[in-house]
C-alpha positions in Angstrom: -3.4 12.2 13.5 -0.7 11.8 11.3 1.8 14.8 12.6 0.8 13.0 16.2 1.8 9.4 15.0 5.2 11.5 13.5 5.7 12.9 16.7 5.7 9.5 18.4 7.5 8.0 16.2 10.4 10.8 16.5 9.6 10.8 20.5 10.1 6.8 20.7 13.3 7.2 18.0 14.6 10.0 20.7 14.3 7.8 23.6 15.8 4.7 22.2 19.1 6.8 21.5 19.3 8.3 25.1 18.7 4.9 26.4 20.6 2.9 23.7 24.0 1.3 25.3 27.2 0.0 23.1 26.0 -3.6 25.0 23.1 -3.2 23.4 23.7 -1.7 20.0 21.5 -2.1 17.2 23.5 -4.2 14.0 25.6 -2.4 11.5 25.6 -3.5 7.6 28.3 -6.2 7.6 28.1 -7.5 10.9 26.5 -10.8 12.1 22.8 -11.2 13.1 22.0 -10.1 16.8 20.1 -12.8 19.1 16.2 -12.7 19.0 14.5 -15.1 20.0 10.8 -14.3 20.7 7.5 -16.0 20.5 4.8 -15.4 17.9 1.2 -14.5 18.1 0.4 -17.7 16.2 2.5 -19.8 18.8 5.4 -20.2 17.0 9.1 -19.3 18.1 11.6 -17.4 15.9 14.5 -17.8 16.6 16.9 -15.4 13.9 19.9 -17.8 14.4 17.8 -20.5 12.9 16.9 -18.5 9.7 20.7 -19.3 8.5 20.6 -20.4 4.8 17.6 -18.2 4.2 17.0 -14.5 3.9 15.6 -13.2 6.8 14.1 -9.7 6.7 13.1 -8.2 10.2 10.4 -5.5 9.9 10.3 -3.1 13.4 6.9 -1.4 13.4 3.9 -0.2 16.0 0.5 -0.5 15.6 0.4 3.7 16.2 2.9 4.2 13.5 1.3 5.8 10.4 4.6 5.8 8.3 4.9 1.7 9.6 1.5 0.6 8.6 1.4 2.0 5.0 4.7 -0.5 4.6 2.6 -3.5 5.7 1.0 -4.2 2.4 3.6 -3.9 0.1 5.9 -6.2 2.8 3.0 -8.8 2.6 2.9 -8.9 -0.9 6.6 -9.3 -1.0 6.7 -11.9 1.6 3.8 -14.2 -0.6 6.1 -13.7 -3.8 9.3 -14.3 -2.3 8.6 -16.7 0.5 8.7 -19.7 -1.7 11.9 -18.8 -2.7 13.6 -19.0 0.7 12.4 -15.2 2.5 11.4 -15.2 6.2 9.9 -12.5 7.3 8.7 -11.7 11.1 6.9 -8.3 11.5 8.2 -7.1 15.2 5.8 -4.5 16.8 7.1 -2.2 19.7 4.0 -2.1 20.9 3.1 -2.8 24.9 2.0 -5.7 26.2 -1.3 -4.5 26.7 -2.2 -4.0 23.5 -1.7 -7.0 21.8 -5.1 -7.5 20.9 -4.7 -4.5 18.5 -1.4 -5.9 17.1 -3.5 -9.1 16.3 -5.9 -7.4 14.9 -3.8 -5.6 12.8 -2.0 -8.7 11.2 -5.3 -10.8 11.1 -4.6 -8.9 7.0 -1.7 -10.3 6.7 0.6 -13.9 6.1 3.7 -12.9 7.4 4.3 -13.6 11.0 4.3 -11.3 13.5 5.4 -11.2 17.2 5.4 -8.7 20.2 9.2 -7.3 20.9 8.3 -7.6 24.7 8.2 -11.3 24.4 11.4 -12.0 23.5 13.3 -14.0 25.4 16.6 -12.8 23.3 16.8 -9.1 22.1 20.5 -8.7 21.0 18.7 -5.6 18.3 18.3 -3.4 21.9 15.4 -0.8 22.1 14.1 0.3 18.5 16.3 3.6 17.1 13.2 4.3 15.4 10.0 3.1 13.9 9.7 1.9 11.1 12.8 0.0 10.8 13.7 -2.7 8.6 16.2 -5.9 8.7 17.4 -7.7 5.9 20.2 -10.5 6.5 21.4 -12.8 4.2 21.6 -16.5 4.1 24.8 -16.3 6.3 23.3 -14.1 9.0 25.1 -11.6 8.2 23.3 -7.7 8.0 23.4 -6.2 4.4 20.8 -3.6 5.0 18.6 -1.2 6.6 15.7 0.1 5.7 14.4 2.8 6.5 12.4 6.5 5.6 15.7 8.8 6.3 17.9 6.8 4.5 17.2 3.9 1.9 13.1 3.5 2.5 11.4 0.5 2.5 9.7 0.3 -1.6 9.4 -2.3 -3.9 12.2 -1.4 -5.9 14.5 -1.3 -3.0 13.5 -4.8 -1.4 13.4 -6.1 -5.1 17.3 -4.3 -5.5 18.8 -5.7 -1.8 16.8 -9.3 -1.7 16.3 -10.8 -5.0 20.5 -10.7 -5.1 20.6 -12.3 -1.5 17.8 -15.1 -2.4 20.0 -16.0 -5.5 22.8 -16.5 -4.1 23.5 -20.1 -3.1 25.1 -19.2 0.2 28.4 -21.1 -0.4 31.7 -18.4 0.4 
């Protein structure tokens, strides 16, 4: 199950680069957020643009994704600790439509929101590279890292290293 779930994962990251267009880029450190604006399962809309003068950490996943769910737990607990403090979090399956009721079921463990990539009205981020991927813009919108397994991977001491820093800082430049 899990050398099929790496296979997809690889198949899907594969597929998005074929298909990937400069238009439709994903963001690179240091540049401004993209548009995404997309409903939540609870009802809610996120809306990136609006998570100015907070930290906003963007967490691309599937509910197939072996490597994405074992992430899920640690990201919750770091969302309950740090979301006082000014983090926004929005768990962004690449799941299809159709399965939504398994992506619901899936967060019913967790507090951080959560929201289907196919509803978004605004997708400036373009199809996934690969899954899991991981956002994390500071309080000016701009990108300061990715996360990811085959480069910087998403573990507590990396989110501790890149957001406690961005959560400090008072956001005046």
């Amino acid at each position: 199950m899990a050398r099929l779930s790496l296979l997809l994962c690889l198949g899907l990251a594969f597929l998005a680069l074929i298909a990937n267009t400069p238009a439709m880029a994903a963001p690179q450190v240091g540049e401004g957020a993209p548009a995404l604006v997309v409903n939540e399962l609870n009802g809610s809309v996120f809306n990136l643009a609006q998570s100015r003068g907070q930290v906003a950490v963007i967490n691309v996943w599937a509910t197939w994704c072996v490597p994405c769910r074992a992430e899920m737990l640690m990201l919750n607990n770091f969302y309950k600790h740090f979301h006082p403090q000014g983090l926004e979090l929005l768990g962004l399956s690449v799941d299809s439509t159709h399965d939504e009721k398994v992506v619901r079921r899936v967060m019913k463990q967790f507090q951080y929101p959560a929201a289907l990539l196919k509803h978004a009205s605004k997708n400036g981020f373009g199809p996934p590279r690969i899954v899991p991927m991981t956002y994390v813009f500071d309080k000016q919108g701009v990108l300061r890292a990715q996360l990811w397994a085959g480069g910087m991977p998403v573990t507590l001491q990396n989110l501790e290293s890149v957001v406690k820093p961005l959560l400090a800082d008072s956001g005046k430049k």
